[in-house]
C-alpha angles and dihedrals in degrees: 000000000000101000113139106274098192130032134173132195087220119099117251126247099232091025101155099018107126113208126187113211112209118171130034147230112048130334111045090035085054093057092042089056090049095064098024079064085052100052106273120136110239116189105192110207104206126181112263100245123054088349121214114356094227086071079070100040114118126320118023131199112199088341107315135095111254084217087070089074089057110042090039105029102130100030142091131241131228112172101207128162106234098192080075127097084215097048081047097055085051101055085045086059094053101047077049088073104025143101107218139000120211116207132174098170124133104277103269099038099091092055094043085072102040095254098113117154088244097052095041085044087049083065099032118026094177091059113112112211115200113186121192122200147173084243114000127271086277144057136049089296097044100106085041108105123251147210144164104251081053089044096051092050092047087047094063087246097109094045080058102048103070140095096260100266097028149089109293102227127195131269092258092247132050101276101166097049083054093053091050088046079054109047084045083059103053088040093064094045079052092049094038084059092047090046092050084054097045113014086238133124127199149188107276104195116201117182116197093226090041081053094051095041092050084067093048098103113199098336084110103044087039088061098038087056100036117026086239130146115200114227137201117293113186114220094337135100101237109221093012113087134214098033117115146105114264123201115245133210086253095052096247120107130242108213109214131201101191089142096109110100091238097037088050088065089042091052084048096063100040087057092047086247101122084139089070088031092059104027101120083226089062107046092094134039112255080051086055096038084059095058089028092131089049091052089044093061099050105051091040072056096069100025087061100066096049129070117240093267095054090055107055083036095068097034090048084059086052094050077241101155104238139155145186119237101250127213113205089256080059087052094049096052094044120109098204090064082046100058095036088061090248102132102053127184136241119179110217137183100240109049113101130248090016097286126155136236111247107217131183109282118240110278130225105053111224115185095207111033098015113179117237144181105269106161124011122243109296134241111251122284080001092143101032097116095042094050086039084055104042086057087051107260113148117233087254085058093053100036083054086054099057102042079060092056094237098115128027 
């Protein structure tokens, strides 16, 4: 069930690099599977008993969340009972010899059980210890608890994603949990390159609302200049005209990019607007931001006696940057996610006529180490007694262990 179902001669990216996966759910899992689809061994340590939530979240196919496959694909599982002194210990050994841990628990929890950065970098100076939280390990919020959709209202983002006048509603995925996966990516290739130049690890600190804010553009240094609070602005760009989604004859919405000096006058003509597309007022954008509702109709205009296709038909001939808005049965029958290596295939017991589970590809794309799917997601504890050996336990220690409860 859990063979390798991808492999490639050519050497990974992260090959050697040991990782430690604390926590559960989103974020730090996230980071942990970025670098698990580069090389990197990632060994997941998951509570005895039910295991990471995530393995229960949504859909499930013959018990187990699909979007397992995707989130630990890659890794290896130890269920280990960290309230333990002995499951403790163990997590100890192994910081000892990696490279980096990887922790999301509530600030405080880590040194509860005796497993705080500067006592796991005491025995290991090289470890990099990257800590994901609602709010950071410092400041007045930081023991409040803290998840993405908070994180994302407190970092300006959900006061943005609204209709003007009405509820502001979520992205519809964790995003916020995603952008702090990502920033804690990119802080542990920033502390392996000061290590290689140093031989020192350190403490990396990602905070979920620092993450999202970090992706709020000007909203801070416009209101700092001008006293301005960006609102909500529905499916439009605010300040950046032409960009919106325009209904079209069929229902569906064309979403249209015309805000490019030059592609403006090309949108123009393909409207049978060269008065707009020609008019001096018009030929920057602040010009264009002024009469946005004007543009906006007429466009909305055309694009309302044509179907979608027509539409980005006729703006595709014009080199006009326009899109369709895709459902995910829209991504799985385009060929453009095909041939990118973005639909990838598992094969699982449980779906019917032998088919196979399609999951998100590896992204980025790197043309000499790419990353790639090379186990599916593991059963829990699958791989308990391989990572107890290889840090020396007999199999009457673990044996021992596990008649205690405290591993799987």
């Amino acid at each position: 069930m859990n063979a390798p179902v991808a492999s490639t001669a050519t050497p990974a990216a992260l090959a050697g690099l040991k990782v430690v996966e604390l926590g559960q759910l989103i974020a730090g899992p996230f980071a942990a599977k970025t670098l698990a689809d580069f090389g990197a061994d990632v060994v997941k340590i998951e509570p005895p008993g039910a295991g990471d939530p995530l393995r229960k979240w949504r859909l499930l196919l013959d018990g187990t969340s699909v979007w397992w496959q995707v989130q630990s694909r890659n890794k290896r599982s130890l269920a280990l009972d960290l309230r333990t002194p002995e499951g403790q210990d163990v997590v100890r050994r192994l910081a000892a010899e990696a490279d980096v841990l990887i922790e999301n628990f509530r600030p405080g929890a880590m040194e509860a059980w005796g497993l705080a950065p500067d006592t796991l970098l005491a025995a290991n100076p090289r470890l990099i210890v990257l800590r994901v939280s609602g709010y950071g390990q410092t400041g007045p919020y930081r023991d409040r608890p803290g998840f993405a959709a908070v994180a994302e209202a407190m970092a300006g983002l959900r006061h943005l994603t609204a209709e003007p006048g009405r509820v502001p509603v979520r992205t519809g995925v964790s995003i916020g949990d995603t952008l702090a996966a990502l920033h804690g990516v990119i802080g542990i290739l920033l502390a392996l390159q000061h290590r290689h130049a140093t031989g020192q690890g350190q403490v990396i600190d990602v905070a979920l609302y620092e993450a999202v804010f970090n992706c709020m553009e000007s909203l801070l240094p416009e209101y700092s200049a001008f006293g301005v609070v960006r609102e909500p602005a529905g499916s439009a760009m605010p300040g950046i005209a032409p960009s919106n989604a325009y209904r079209c004859a069929d229902g569906g919405y064309a979403l249209v990019a015309g805000n490019g000096d030059s592609i403006f006058r090309r949108l123009m003509t393909v409207i049978g607007r060269d008065d707009l597309g020609q008019d001096p007022a018009l030929a920057d954008n602040a010009g264009r931001v002024a009469r946005v509702a004007e543009i906006d109709a007429a466009i909305g205009g055309w694009s309302a006696t044509r179907s979608v296709d027509e539409v980005l038909q006729a703006l595709a001939g014009a080199d006009v940057p326009a899109g369709r808005i895709y459902t995910v049965a829209d991504i799985a029958a385009d060929p453009h996610y095909r041939a990118r290596g973005m639909l990838q295939q598992v094969r699982l017991p449980g779906l019917p006529g032998g088919r196979s589970l399609d999951v998100p590809g590896v992204v980025p794309k790197l043309s000499a180490t790419p990353g790639s799917h090379r186990r599916n997601a593991p059963a829990l504890g699958q791989d308990s007694d391989a990572v107890l050996t290889e840090l020396g336990l007999t199999g009457e220690q673990i044996a021992q262990l596990r008649e205690r409860g405290i591993v799987r």
